[in-house]
N, C-alpha and C positions, 0 to 999 in steps of 0.2 A: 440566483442559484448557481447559474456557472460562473458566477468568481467566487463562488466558497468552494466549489470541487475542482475549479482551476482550466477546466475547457476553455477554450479560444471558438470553438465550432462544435455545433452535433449537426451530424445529416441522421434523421431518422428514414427507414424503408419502408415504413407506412405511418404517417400521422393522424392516419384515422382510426385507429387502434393503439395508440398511442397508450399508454400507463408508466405511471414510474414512480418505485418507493426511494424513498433515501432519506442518510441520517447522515451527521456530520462532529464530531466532537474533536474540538482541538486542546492540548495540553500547550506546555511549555518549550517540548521537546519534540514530539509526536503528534499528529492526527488520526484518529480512524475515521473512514470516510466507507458507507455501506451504500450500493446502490446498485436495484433490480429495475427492470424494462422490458414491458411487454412486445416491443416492437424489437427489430434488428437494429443497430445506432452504431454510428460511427463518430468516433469525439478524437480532436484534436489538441493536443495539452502542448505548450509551450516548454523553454527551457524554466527551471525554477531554482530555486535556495536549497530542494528537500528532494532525496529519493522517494522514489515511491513501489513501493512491494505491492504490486496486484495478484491475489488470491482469489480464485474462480471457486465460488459455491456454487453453483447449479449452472449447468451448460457449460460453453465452448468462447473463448474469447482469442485475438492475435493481435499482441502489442509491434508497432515497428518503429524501432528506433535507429536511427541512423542506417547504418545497411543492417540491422540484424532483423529478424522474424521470431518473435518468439510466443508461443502457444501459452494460453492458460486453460485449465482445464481443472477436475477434482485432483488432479497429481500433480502437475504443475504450474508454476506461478512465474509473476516476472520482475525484474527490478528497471527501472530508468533510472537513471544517475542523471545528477542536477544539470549537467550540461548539457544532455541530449531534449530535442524537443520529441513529441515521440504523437504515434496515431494507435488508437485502440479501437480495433473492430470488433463489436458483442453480436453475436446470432440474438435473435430472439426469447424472449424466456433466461436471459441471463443471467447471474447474479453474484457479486463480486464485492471485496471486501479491499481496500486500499489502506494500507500502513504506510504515513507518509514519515518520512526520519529527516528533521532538521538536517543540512549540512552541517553546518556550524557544532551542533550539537555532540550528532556523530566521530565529528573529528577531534573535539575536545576528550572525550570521554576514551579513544582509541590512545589518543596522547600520555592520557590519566593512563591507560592500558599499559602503557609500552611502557612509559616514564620518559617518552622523548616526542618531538613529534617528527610523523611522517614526512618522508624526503618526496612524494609522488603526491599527486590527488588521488581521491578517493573515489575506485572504479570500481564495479561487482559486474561475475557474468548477469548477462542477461536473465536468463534461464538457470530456473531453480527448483531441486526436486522436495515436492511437498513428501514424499517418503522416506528422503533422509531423517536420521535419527535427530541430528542437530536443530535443522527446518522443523518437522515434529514439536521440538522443544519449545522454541520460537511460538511457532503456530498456538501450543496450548497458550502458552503467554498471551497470546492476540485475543484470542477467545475466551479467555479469561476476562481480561481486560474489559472486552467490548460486552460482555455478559452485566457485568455489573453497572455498566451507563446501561442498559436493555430493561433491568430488575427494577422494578417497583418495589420492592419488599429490604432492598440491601442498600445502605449506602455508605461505602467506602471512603475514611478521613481522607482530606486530602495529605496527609504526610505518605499512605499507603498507597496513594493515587500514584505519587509522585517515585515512590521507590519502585511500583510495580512500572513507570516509564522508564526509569533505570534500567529495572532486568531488559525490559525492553530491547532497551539500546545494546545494551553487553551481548544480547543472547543473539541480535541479530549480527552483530560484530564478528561473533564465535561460528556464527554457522554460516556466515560467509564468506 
C-alpha cells in the first residue's frame, strides 16, 4: 500500500486505534488517491515525476516542503512540485483527497498551451485557496471525476475518462 500512495515512512500516534480507508485510481496522466485515518499519522513522501495537489475533506492537515509550512484544511490545500521531497502531518479523523499531475504531462499540455515551451521548470505556490473561483473550478472537476470511479450505477467510456483528464490538466494549468 505505501508504494501505490508513495510514502517512504508513516509514524502513526496511536496504533491501537489505528483504521484507514483509501482508494487509489490511476489514469494516464493523473491519479486520484483518497485516504481517511482514524489515528493522527505523519507520512514521509519522497521527491517524485508528479505534483501532488492535497485537498483536506474533513479535519486539519500540514504539508512541509522544503522550508515552507503549508495548511490544509476545508479552504485550503497544498501543491508539492516534483522536486521537493515533502512531510504531511494529518490530526486525527482526517481525510484528504490527492490529485497527482504527471510532470511530463503537465508540461507537454502547457507547451500545447503556449505553442512554445517553457524557459523555467514547472513551480506552483505552495499554498492554495480552495475559495478562489479558478480552484472551485478545478475542485468541481476533481469531484466530478472521482464520483464516477465511486458510482456503481455510471460508467463513463474511456474516450470521456480521458478528455475529463484533459480538463483536468488545463483547469489546473489556468488556476495556477
Amino acid at each position: 500500500a505505501l508504494s501505490v500512495f508513495g510514502a517512504t515512512r508513516v509514524e502513526l500516534a496511536n496504533s491501537q486505534l489505528f483504521e484507514v480507508r483509501a482508494s487509489f485510481v490511476k489514469l494516464s496522466s493523473i491519479s486520484l488517491a483518497f485516504a481517511a485515518s482514524s489515528t493522527a499519522v505523519c507520512l514521509d513522501y519522497p521527491e517524485a515525476d508528479y505534483f501532488r495537489f492535497q485537498i483536506g475533506l474533513k479535519g486539519r492537515a500540514i504539508t512541509l516542503a522544503s522550508s515552507e509550512r503549508t495548511e490544509i484544511d476545508a479552504n485550503k490545500a497544498c501543491i508539492t512540485s516534483p522536486a521537493r521531497a515533502s512531510r504531511m502531518i494529518c490530526e486525527a479523523d482526517h481525510e484528504r483527497l490527492t490529485l497527482r499531475l504527471d510532470h511530463n504531462s503537465l508540461r507537454q499540455k502547457l507547451t500545447a498551451l503556449l505553442g512554445g515551451k517553457p524557459r523555467e521548470a514547472l513551480e506552483f505556490d505552495c499554498a492554495s485557496n480552495l475559495n478562489h473561483p479558478r480552484i472551485q473550478s478545478l475542485w468541481q472537476l476533481i469531484r466530478f471525476l472521482a464520483g464516477q470511479f465511486d458510482s456503481t450505477s455510471t460508467e463513463l467510456s474511456p474516450l470521456v475518462i480521458r478528455e475529463l483528464e484533459q480538463a483536468i490538466l488545463v483547469s489546473f494549468l489556468c488556476a495556477n
